[in-house]
DOMIDREN-455819 format. One record per atom (N, C-alpha, C, O): residue in one letter; x, y, z. Coordinates in steps of 0.2 Angstrom, whole numbers, padded with zeros to 4 digits, always signed. Example, Ala and Ser with C-alpha at 12.3 -4.5 7.8 and 13.67 -1.06 7.14 Angstrom:
BEGIN
a+0066-0028+0039;a+0062-0022+0039;a+0066-0016+0039;a+0071-0017+0042;s+0064-0011+0035;s+0068-0005+0036;s+0064+0000+0039;s+0067+0006+0040;
***
This chain:
BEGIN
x-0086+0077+0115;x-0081+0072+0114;x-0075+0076+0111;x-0076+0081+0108;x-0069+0073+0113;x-0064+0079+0111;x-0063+0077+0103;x-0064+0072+0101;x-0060+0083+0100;x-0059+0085+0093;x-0051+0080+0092;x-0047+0082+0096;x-0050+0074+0086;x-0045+0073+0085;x-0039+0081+0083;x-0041+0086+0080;x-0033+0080+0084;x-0031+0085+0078;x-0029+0083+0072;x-0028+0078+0070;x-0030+0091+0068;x-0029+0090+0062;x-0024+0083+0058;x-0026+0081+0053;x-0019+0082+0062;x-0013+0078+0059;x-0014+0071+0060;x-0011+0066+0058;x-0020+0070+0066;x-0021+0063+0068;x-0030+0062+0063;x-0030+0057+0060;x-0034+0065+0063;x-0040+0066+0060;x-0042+0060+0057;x-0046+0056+0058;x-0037+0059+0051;x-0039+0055+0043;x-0036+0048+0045;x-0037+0044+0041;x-0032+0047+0051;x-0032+0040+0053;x-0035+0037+0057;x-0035+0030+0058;x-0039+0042+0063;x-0044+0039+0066;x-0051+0038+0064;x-0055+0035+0067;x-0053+0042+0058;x-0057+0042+0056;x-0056+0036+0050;x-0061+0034+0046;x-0051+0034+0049;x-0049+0026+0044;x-0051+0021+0049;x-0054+0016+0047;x-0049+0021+0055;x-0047+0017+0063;x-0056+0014+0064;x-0058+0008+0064;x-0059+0020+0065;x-0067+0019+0066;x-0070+0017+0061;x-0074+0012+0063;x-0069+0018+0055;x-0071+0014+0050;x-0071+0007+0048;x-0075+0004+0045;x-0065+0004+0053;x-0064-0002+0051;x-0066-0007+0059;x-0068-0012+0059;x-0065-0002+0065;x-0067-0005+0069;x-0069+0003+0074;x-0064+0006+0075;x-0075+0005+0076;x-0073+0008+0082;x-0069+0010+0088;x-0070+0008+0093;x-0064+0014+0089;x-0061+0014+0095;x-0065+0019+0101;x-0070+0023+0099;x-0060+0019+0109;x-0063+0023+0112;x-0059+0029+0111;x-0054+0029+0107;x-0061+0034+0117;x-0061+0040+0116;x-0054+0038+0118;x-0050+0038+0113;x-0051+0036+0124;x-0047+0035+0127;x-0040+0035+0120;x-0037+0040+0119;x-0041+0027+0117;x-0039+0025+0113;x-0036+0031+0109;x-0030+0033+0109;x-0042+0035+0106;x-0039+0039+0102;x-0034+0046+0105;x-0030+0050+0102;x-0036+0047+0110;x-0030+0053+0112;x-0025+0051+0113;x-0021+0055+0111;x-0022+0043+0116;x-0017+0041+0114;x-0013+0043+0110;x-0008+0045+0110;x-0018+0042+0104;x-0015+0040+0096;x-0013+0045+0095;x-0008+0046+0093;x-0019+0050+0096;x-0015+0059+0094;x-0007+0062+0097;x-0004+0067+0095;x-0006+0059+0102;x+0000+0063+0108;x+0005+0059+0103;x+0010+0061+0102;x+0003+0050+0099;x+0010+0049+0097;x+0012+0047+0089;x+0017+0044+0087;x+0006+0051+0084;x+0004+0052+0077;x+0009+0057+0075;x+0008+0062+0078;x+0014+0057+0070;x+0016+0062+0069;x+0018+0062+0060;x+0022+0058+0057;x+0015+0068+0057;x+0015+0069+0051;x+0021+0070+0046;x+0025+0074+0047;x+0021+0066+0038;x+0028+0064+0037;x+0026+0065+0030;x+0020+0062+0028;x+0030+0069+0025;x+0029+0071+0018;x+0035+0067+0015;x+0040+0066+0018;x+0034+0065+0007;x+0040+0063+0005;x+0037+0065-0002;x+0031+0065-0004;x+0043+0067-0006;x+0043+0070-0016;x+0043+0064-0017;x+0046+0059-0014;x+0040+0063-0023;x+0043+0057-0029;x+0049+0059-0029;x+0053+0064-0028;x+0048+0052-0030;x+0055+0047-0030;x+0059+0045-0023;x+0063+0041-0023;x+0056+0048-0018;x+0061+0049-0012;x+0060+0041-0008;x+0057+0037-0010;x+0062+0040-0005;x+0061+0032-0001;x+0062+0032+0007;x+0067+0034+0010;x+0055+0030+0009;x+0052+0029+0017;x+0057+0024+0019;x+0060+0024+0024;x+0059+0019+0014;x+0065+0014+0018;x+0070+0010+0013;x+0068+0009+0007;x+0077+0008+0016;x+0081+0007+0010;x+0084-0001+0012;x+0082-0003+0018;x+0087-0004+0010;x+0091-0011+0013;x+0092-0009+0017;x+0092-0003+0018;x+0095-0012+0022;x+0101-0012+0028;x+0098-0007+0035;x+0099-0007+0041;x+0094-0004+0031;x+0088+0001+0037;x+0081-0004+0041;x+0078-0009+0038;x+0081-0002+0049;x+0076-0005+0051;x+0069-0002+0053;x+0069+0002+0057;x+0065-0003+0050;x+0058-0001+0049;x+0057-0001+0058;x+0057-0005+0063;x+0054+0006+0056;x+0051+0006+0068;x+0046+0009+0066;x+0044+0012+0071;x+0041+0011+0060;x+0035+0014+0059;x+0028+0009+0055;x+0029+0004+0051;x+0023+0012+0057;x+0016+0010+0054;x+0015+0015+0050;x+0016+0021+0053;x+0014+0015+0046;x+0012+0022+0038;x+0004+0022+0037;x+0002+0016+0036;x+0001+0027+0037;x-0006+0027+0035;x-0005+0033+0029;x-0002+0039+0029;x-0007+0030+0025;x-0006+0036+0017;x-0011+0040+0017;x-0017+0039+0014;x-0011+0045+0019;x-0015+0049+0017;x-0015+0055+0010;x-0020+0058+0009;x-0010+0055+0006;x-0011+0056+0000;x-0006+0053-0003;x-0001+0052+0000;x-0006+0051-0008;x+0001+0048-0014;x+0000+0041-0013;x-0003+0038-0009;x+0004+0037-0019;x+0006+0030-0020;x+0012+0028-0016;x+0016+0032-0018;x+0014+0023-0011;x+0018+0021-0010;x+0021+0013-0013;x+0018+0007-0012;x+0026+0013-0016;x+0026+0003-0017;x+0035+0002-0015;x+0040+0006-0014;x+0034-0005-0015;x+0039-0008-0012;x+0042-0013-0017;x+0039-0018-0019;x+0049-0010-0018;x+0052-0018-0023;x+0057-0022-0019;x+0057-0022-0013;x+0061-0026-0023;x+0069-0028-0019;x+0070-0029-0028;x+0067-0028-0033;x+0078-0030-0027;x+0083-0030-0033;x+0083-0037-0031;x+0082-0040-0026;x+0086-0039-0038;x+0089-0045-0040;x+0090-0044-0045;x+0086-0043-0050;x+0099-0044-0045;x+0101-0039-0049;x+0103-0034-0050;x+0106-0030-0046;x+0101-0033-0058;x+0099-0026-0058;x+0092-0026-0062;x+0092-0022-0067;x+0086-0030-0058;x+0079-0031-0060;x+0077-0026-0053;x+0080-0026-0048;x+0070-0023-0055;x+0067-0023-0049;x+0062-0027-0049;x+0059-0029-0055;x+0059-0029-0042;x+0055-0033-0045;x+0048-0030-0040;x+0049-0032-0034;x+0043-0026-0041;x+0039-0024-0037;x+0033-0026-0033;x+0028-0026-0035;x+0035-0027-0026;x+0032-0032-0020;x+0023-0030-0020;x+0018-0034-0020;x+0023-0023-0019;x+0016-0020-0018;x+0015-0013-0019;x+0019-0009-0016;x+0010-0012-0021;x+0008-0005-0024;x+0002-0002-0018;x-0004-0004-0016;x+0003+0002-0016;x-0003+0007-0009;x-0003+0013-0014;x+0001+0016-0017;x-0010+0014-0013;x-0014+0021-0013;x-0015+0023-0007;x-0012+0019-0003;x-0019+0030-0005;x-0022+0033+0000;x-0027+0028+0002;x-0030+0024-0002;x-0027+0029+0010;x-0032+0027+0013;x-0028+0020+0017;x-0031+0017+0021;x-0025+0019+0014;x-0018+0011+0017;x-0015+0012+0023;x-0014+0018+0024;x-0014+0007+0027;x-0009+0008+0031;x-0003+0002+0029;x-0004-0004+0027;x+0003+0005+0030;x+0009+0001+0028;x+0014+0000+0029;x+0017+0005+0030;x+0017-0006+0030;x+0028-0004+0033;x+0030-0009+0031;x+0026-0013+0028;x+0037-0011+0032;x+0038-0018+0029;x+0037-0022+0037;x+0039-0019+0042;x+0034-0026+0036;x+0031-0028+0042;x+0040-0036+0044;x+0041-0037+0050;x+0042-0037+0040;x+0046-0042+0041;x+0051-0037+0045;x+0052-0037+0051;x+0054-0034+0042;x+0059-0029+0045;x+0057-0026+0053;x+0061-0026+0057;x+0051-0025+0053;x+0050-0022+0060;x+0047-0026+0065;x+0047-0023+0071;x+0042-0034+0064;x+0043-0037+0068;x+0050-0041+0070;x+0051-0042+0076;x+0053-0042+0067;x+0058-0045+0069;x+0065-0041+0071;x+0070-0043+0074;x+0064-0035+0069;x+0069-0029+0071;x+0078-0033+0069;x+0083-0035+0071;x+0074-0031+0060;x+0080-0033+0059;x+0080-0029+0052;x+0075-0027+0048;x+0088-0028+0050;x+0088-0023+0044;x+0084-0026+0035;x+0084-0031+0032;x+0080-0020+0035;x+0076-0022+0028;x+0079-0026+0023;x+0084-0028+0025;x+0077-0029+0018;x+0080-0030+0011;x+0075-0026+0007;x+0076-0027+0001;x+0072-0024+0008;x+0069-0018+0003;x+0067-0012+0003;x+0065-0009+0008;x+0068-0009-0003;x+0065-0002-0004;x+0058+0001-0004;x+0053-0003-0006;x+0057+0006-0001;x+0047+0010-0002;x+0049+0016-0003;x+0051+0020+0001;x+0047+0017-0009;x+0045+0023-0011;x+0041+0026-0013;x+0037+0022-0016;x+0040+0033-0014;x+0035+0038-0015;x+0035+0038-0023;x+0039+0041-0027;x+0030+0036-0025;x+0028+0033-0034;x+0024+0042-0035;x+0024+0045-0040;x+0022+0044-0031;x+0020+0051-0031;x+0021+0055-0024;x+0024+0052-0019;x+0019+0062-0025;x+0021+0065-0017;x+0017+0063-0015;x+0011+0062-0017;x+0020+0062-0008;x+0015+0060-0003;x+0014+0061+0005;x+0019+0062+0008;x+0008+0061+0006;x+0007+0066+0014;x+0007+0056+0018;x+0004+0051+0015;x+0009+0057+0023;x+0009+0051+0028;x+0008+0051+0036;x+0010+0056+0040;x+0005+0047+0038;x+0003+0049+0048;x+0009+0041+0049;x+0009+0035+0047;x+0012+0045+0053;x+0017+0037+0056;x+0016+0036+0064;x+0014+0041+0068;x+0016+0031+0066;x+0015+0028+0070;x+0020+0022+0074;x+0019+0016+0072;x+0023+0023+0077;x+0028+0021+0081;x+0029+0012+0084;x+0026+0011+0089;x+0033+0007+0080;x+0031+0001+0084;x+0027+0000+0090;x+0022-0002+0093;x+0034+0003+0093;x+0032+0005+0102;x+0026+0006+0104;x+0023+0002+0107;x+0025+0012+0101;x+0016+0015+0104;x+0012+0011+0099;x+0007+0013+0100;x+0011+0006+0093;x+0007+0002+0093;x+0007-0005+0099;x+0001-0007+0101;x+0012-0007+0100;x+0012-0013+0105;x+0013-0010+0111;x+0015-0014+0115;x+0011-0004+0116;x+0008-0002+0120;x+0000-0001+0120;x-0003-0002+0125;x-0002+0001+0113;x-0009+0003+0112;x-0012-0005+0113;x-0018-0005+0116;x-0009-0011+0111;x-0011-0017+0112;x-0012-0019+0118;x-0017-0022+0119;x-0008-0017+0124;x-0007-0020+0130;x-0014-0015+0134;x-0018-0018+0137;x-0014-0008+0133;x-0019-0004+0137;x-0025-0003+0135;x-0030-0001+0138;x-0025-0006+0128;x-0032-0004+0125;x-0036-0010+0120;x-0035-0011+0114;x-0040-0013+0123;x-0044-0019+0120;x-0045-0019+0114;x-0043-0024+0110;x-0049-0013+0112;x-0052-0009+0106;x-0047-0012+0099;x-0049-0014+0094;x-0040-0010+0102;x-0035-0009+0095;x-0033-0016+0094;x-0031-0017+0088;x-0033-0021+0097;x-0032-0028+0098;x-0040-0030+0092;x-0041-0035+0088;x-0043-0027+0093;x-0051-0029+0087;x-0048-0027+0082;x-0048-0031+0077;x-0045-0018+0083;x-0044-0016+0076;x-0038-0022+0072;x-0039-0025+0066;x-0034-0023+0075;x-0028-0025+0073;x-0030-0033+0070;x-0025-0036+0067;x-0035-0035+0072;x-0035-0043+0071;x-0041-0041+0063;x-0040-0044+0057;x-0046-0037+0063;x-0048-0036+0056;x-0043-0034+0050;x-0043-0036+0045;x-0038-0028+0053;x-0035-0026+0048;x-0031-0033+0046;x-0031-0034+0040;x-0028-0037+0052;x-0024-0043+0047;x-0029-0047+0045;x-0026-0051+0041;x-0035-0049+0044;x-0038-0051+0039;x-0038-0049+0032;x-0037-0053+0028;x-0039-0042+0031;x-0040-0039+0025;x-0033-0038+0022;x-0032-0037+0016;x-0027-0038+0028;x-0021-0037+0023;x-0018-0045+0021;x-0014-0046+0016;x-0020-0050+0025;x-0021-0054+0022;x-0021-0058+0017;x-0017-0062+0014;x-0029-0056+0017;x-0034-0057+0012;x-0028-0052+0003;x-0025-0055-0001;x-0029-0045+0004;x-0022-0046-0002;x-0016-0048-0003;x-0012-0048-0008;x-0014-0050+0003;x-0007-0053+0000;x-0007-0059-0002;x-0002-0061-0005;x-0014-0064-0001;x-0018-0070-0006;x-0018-0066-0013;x-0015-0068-0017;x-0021-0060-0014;x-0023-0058-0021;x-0017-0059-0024;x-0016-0063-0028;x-0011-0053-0022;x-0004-0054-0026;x+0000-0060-0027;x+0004-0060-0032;x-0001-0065-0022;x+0000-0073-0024;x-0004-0077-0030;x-0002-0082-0034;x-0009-0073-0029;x-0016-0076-0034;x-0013-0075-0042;x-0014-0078-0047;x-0010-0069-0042;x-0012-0063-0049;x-0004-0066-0052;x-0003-0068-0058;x+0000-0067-0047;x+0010-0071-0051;x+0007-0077-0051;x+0009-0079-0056;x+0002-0081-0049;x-0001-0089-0053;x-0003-0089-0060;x-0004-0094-0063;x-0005-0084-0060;x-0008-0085-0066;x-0004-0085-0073;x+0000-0081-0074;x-0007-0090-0077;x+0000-0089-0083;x+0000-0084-0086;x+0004-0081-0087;x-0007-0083-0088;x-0006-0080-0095;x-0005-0073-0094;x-0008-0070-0090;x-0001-0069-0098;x-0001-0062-0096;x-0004-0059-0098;x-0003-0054-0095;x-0010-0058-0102;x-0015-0054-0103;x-0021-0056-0098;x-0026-0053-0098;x-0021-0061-0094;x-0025-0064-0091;x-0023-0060-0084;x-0028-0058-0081;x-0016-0059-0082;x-0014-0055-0077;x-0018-0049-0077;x-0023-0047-0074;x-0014-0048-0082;x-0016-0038-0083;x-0025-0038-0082;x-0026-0032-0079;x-0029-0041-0083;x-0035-0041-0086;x-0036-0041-0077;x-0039-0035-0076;x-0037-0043-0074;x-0036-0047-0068;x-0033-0040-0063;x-0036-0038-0058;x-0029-0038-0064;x-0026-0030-0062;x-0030-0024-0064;x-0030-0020-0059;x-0032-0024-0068;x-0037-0019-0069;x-0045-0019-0067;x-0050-0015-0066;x-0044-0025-0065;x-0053-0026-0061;x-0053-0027-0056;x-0058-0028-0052;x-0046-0028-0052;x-0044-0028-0045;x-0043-0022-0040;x-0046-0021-0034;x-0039-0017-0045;x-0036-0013-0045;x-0036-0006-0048;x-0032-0001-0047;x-0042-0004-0053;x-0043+0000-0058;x-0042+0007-0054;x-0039+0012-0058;x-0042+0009-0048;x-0039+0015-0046;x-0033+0016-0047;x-0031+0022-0048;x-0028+0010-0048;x-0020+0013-0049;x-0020+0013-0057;x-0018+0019-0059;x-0021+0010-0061;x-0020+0008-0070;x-0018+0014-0071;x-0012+0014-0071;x-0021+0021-0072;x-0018+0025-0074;x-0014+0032-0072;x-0012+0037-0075;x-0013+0029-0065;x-0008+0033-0059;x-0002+0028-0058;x-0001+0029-0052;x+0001+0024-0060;x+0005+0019-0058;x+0011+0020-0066;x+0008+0023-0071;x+0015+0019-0066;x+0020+0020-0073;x+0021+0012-0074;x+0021+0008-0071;x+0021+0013-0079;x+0020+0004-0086;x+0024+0000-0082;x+0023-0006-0080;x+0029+0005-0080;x+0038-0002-0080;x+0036-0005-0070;x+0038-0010-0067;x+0031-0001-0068;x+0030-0006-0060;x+0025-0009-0059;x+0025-0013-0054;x+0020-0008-0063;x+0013-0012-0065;x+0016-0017-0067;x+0014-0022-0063;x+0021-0018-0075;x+0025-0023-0078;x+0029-0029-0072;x+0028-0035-0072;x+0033-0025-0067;x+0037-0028-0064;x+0033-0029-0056;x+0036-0031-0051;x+0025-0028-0056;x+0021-0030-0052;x+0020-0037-0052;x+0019-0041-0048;x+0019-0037-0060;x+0012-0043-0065;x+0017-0047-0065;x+0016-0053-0065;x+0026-0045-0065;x+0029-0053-0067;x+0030-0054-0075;x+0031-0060-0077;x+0029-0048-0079;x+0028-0048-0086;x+0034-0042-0088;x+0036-0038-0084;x+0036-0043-0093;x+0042-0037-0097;x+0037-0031-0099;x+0031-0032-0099;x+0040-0025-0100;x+0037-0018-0101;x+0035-0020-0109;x+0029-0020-0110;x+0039-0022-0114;x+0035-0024-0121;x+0030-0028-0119;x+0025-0026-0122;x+0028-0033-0115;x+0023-0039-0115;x+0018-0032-0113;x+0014-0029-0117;x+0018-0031-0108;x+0013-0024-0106;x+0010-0020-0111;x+0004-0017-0111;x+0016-0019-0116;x+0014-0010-0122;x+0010-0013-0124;x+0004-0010-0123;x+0011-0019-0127;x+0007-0023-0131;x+0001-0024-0131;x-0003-0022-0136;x+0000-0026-0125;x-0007-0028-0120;x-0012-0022-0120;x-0018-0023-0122;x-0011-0016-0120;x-0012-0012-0119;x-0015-0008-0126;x-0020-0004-0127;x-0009-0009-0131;x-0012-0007-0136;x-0018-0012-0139;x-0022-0010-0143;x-0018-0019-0136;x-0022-0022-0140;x-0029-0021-0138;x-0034-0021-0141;x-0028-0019-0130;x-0036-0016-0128;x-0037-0011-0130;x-0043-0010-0133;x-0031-0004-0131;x-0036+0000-0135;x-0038+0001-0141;x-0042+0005-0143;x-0034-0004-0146;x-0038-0005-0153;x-0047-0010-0151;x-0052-0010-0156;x-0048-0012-0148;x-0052-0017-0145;x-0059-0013-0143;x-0064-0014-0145;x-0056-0005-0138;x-0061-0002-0136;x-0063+0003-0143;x-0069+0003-0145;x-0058+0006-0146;x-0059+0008-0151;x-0063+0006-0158;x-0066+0010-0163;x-0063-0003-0158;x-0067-0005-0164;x-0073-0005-0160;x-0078-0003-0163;x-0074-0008-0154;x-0081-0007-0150;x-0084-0001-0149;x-0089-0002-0146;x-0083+0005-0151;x-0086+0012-0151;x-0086+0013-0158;x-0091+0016-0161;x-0081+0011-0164;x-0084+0013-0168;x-0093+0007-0172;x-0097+0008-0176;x-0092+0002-0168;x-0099-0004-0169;x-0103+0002-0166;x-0106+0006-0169;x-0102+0002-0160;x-0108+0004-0156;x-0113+0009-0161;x-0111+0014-0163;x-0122+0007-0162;x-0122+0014-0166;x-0126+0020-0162;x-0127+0026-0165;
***
């Protein structure tokens, strides 16, 4: 069976995970995957720009806000192992209203609208992949709808951390805050109040 390359590897082997492809499939994807680095702070997409890529993160945090204002207000937070774009912007091929950027450095495999709506028309396989992954991404953008219903802010946060416990300590207060829908004090707050909570719980424990 032939050897993905190195730069396409960690997305087809994300690809099979979620649905098998064939071999076919994947040499496609190798000839049209091409590898994309960004430093914190830097941004994959800004207003007025129109999104023509799929992102598979292979290392670093990517999220996405818009302004209102001068609020940011944070849409979605990605770890590795994600794939992601502004999907409004690029199905309908029209300029963004939001920013993505690189919350850490980050290594990315991108993937071209085009050559995904080609892989759809010649390869059966990716039409399976693509109808599960819109399940699952879905299924979270239900969660982030879920977690701004909820009033209470400690009940957010509480709800964020057992949803999410991979970012709590790799994410910065002020985008977590402007995730949950809550001010940066309401957050300090929270935060101090769990860890006086963990701390009188360690000092009971005997």
């Amino acid at each position: 069976m032939e050897q993905a390359r190195p730069s396409a590897a960690k997305i087809v082997e994300f690809i099979n995970g979620i649905c098998p492809i064939s071999q076919e499939t994947m040499h496609f994807m190798q000839q049209h995957i091409f590898p994309l680095s960004l430093k914190k702070g830097q941004y994959l997409l800004q207003p007025g720009e129109i999104c023509g890529h799929y992102y598979y993160i292979n290392k670093g945090i990517l999220r996405s806000y818009i302004k209102y204002g001068s609020k940011d207000i944070t849409v979605w937070i990605n770890p590795e192992n994600e794939i992601t774009t502004s999907i409004r912007s690029m199905t309908r091929q029209q300029p963004s209203d939001e920013y993505i950027q690189a919350v850490e450095d980050c290594e990315l495999f991108a993937l071209s609208f085009e050559a995904v709506r080609e892989m759809y028309e010649r390869f059966p396989d990716m039409n399976q992949f693509a109808r599960i992954l819109l399940e699952l991404y879905y299924a979270e953008t239900e969660e982030r709808v879920y977690i701004g219903r909820i009033p209470n802010a400690n009940a957010r946060y509480a709800h964020f951390i057992q949803s999410r416990p991979e970012l709590v300590n790799r994410i910065p207060l002020k985008y977590v805050a402007s995730y949950l829908g809550i001010t940066l004090e309401t957050l300090s707050r929270l935060r101090a109040k769990q860890a006086r909570k963990t701390v009188t719980s360690k000092t009971k424990s005997p």
